[in-house]
VMD Tcl script that builds the backbone (N, CA, C; Angstrom):
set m [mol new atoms 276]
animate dup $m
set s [atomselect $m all]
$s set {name element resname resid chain x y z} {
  {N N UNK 1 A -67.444 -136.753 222.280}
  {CA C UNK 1 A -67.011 -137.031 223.626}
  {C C UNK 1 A -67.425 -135.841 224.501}
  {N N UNK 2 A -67.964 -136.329 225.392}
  {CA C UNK 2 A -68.470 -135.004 226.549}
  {C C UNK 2 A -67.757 -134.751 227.571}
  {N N UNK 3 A -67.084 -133.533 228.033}
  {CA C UNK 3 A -66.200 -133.184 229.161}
  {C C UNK 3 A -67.263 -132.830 230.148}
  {N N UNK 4 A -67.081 -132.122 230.921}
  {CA C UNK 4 A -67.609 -131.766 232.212}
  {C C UNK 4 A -66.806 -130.635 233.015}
  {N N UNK 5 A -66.487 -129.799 233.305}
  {CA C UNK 5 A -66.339 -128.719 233.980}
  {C C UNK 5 A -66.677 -128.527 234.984}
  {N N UNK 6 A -65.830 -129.444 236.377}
  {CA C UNK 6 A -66.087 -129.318 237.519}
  {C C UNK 6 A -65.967 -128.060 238.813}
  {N N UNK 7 A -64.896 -127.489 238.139}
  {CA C UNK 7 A -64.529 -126.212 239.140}
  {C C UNK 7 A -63.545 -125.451 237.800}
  {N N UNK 8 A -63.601 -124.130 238.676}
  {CA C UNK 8 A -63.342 -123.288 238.275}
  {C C UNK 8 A -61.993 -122.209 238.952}
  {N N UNK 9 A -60.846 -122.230 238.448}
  {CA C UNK 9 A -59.834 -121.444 239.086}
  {C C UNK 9 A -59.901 -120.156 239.629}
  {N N UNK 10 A -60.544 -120.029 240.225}
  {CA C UNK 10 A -61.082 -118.690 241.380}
  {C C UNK 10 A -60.028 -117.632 241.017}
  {N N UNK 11 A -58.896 -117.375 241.416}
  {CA C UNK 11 A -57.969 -116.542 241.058}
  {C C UNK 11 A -57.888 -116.428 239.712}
  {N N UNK 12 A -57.112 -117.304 239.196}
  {CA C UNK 12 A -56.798 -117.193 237.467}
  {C C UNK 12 A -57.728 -116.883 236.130}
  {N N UNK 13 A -58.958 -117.629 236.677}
  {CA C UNK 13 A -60.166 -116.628 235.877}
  {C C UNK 13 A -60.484 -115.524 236.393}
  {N N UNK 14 A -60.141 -115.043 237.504}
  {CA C UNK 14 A -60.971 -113.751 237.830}
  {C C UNK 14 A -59.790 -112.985 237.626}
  {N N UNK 15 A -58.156 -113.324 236.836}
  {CA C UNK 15 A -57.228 -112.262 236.584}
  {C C UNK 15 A -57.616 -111.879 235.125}
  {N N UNK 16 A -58.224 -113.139 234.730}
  {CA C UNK 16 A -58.264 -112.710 233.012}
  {C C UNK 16 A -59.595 -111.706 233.130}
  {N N UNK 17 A -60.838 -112.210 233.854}
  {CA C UNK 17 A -61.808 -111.345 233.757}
  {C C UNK 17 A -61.464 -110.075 233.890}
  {N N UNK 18 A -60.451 -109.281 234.964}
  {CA C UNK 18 A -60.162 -108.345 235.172}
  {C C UNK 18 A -59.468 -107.594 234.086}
  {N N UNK 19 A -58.700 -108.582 233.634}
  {CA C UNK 19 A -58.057 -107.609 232.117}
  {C C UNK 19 A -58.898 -107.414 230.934}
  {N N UNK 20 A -60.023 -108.089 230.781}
  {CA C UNK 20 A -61.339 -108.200 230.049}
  {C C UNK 20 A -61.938 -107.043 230.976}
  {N N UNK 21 A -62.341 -107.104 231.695}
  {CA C UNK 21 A -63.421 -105.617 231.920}
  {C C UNK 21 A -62.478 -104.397 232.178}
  {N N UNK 22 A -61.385 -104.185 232.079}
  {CA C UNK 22 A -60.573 -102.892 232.045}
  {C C UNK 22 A -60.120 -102.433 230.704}
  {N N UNK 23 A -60.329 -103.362 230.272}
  {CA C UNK 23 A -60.122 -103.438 228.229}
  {C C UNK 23 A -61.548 -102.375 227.535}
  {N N UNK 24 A -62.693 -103.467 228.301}
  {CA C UNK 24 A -63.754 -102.648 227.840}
  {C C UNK 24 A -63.862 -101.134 228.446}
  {N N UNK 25 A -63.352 -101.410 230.197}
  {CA C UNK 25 A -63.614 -99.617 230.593}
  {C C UNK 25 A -62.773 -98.745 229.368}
  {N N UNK 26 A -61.836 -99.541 228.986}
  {CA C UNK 26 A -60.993 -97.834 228.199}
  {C C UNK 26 A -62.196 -97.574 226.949}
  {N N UNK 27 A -63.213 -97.736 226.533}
  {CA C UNK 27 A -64.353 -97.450 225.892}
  {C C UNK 27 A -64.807 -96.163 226.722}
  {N N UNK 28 A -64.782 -96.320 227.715}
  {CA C UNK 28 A -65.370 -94.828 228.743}
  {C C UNK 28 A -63.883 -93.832 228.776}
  {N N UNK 29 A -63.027 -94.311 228.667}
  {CA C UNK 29 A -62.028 -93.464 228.551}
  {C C UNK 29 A -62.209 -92.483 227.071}
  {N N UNK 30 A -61.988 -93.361 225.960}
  {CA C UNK 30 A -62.300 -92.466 224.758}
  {C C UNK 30 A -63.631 -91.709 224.756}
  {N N UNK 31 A -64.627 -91.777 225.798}
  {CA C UNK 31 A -65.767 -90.853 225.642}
  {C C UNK 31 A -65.552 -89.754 226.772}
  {N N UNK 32 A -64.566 -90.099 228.044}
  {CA C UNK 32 A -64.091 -88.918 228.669}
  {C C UNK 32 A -63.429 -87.583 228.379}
  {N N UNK 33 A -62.463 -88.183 227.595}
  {CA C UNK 33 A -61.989 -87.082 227.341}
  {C C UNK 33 A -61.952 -85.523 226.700}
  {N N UNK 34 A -63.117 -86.398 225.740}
  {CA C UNK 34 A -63.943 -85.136 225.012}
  {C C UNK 34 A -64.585 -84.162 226.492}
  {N N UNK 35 A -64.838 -85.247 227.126}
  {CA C UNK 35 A -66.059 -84.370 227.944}
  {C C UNK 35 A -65.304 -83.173 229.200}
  {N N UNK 36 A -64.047 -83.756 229.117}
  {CA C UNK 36 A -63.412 -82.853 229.909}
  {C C UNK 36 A -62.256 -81.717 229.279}
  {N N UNK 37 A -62.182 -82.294 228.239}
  {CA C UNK 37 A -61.778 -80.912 227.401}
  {C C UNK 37 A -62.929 -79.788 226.474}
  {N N UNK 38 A -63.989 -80.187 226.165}
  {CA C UNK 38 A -64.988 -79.260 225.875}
  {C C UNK 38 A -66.333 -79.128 226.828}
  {N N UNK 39 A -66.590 -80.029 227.861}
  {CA C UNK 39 A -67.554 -79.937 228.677}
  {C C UNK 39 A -67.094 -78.568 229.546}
  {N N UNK 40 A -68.503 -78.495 230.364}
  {CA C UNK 40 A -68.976 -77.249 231.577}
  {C C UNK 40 A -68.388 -77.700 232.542}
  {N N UNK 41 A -68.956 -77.240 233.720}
  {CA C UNK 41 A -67.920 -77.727 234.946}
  {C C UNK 41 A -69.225 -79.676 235.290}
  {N N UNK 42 A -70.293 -79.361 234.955}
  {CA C UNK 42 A -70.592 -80.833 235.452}
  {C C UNK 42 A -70.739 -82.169 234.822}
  {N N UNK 43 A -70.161 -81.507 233.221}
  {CA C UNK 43 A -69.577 -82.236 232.235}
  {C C UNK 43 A -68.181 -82.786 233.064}
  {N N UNK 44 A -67.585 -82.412 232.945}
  {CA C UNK 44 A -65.689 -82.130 233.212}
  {C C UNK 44 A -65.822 -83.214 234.504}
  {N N UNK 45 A -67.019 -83.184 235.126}
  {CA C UNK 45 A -66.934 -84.596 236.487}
  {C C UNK 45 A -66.897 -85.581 235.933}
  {N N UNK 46 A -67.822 -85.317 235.437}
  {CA C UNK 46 A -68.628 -87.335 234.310}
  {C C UNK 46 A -67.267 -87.550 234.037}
  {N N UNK 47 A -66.866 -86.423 232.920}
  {CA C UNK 47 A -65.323 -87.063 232.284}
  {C C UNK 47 A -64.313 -87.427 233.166}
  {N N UNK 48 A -63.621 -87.175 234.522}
  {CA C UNK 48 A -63.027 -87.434 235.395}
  {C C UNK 48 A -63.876 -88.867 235.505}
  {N N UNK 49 A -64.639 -89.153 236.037}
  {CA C UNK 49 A -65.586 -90.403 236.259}
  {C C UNK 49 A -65.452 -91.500 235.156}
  {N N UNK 50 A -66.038 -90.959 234.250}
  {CA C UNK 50 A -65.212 -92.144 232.826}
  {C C UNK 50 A -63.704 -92.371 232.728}
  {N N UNK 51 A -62.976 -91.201 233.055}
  {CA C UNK 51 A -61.569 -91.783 232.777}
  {C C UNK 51 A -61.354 -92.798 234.396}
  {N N UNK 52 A -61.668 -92.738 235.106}
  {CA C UNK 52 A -61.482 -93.758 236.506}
  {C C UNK 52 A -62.094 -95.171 235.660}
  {N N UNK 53 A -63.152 -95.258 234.774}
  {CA C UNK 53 A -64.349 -96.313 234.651}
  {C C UNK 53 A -63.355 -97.748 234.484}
  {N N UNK 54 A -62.123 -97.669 233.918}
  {CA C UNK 54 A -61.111 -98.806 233.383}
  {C C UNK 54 A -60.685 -99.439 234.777}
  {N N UNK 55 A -60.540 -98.319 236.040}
  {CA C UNK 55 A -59.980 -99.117 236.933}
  {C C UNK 55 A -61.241 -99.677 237.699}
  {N N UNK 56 A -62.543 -98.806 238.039}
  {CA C UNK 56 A -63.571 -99.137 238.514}
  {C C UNK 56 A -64.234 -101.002 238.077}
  {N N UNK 57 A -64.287 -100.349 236.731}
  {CA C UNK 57 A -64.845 -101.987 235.913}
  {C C UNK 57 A -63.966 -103.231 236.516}
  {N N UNK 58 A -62.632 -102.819 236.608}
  {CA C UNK 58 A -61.812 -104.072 236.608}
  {C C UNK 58 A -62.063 -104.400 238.220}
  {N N UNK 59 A -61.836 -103.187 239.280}
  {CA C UNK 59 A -62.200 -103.898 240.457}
  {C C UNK 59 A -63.179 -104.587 240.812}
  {N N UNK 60 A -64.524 -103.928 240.300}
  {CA C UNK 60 A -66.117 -104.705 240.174}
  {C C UNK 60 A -65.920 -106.348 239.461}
  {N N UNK 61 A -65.079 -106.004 238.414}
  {CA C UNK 61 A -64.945 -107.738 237.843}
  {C C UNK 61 A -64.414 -108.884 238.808}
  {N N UNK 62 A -63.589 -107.934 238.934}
  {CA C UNK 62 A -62.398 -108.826 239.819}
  {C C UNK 62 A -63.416 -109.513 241.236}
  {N N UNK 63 A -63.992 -108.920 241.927}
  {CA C UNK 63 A -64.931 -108.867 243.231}
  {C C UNK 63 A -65.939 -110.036 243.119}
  {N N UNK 64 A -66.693 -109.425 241.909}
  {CA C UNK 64 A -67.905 -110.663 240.991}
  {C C UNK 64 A -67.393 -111.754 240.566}
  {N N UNK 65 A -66.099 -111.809 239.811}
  {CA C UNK 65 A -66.299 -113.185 239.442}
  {C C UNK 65 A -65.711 -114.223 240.364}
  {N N UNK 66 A -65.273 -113.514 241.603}
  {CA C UNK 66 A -64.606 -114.297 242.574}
  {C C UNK 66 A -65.689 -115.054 243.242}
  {N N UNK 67 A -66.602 -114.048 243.398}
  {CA C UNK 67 A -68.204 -114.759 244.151}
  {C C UNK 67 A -68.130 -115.573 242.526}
  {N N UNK 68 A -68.994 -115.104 241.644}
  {CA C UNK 68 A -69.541 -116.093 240.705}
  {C C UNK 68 A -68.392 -117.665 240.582}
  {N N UNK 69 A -67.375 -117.160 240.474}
  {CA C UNK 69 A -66.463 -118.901 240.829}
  {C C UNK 69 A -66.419 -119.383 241.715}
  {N N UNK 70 A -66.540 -119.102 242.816}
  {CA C UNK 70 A -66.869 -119.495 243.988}
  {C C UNK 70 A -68.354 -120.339 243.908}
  {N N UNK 71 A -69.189 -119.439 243.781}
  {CA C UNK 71 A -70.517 -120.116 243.749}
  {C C UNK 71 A -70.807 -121.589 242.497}
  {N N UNK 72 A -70.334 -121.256 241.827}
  {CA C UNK 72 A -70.408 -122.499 240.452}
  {C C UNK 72 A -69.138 -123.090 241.307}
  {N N UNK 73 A -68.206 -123.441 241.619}
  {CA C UNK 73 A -67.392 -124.168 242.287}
  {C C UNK 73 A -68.483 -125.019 243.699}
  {N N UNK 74 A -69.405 -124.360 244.112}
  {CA C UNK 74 A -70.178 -124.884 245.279}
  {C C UNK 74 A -71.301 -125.656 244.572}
  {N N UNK 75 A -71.916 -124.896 243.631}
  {CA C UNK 75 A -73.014 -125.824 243.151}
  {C C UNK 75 A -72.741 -126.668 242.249}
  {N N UNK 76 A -70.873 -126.826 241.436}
  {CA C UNK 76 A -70.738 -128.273 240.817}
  {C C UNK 76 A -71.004 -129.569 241.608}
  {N N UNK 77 A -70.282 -128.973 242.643}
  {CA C UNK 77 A -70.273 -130.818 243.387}
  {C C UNK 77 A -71.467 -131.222 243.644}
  {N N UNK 78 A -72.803 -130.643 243.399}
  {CA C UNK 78 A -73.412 -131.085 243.574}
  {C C UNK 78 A -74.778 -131.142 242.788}
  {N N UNK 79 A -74.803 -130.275 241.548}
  {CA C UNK 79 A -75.359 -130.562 240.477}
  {C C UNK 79 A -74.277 -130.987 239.239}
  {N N UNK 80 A -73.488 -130.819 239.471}
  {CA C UNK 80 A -72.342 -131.318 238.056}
  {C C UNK 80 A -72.082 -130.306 237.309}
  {N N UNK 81 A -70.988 -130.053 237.009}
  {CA C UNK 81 A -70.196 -128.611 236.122}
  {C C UNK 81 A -70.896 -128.925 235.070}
  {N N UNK 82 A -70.593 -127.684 233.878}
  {CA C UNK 82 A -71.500 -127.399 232.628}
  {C C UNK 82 A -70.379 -128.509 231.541}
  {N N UNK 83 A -71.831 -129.291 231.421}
  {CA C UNK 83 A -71.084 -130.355 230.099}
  {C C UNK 83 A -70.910 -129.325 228.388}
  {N N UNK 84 A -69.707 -129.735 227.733}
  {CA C UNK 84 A -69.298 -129.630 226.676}
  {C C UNK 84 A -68.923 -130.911 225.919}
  {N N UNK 85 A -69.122 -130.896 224.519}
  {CA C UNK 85 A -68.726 -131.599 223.828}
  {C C UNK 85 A -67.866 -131.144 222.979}
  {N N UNK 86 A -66.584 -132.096 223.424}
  {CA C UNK 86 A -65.670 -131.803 222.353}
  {C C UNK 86 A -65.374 -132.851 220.993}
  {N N UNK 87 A -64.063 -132.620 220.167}
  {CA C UNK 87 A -64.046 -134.132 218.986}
  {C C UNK 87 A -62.420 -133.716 218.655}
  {N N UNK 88 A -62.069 -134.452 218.615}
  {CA C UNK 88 A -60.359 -134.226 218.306}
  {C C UNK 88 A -60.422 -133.816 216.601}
  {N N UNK 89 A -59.448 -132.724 216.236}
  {CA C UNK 89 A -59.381 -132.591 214.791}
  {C C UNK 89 A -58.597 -132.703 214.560}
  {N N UNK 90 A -58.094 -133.582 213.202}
  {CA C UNK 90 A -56.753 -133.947 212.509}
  {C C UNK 90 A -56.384 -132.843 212.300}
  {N N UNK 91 A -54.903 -132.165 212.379}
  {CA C UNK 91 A -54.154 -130.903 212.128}
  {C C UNK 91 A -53.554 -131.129 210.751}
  {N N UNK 92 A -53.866 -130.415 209.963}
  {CA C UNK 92 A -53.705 -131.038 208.216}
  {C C UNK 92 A -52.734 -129.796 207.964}
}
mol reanalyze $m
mol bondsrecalc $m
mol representation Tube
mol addrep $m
């Protein structure tokens, strides 16, 4: 059976995206900190800069996927949302 995916919840996906790309910034967090406890002085920026990267990423997500749902919300109605096929499975 084939669904169709006409629009897209503008807000509510772009809250999860946001907790998804602030998940990944704390990856720049664990590489900051080294850099600002044993780095020079233009080390010790970067690391200030990576530890911000969790809130940075999430605002950039948040911004993008509002356009990107927005835009696939404009071009369903008129090419048709992305088909999936699904199949019901017996729960055993």
């Amino acid at each position: 059976m084939k669904k169709q995916m006409i629009s897209i919840s503008i807000l509510q996906s772009s809250k999860i995206m946001t907790a998804m790309y602030v998940l990944m910034g704390l990856i720049y967090t664990v590489i900051g900190v080294p850099m600002i406890i044993f780095g020079g002085d233009k080390l010790r920026i970067m690391g200030i800069i990576y530890l911000a990267m969790p809130v940075i990423m999430g605002v950039f997500g948040f911004v993008f996927f509002v356009i990107f749902a927005a835009i696939y919300n404009f071009l369903a109605k008129w090419l048709g949302g992305i088909e999936v096929e699904v199949k019901d499975v017996d729960q055993a």
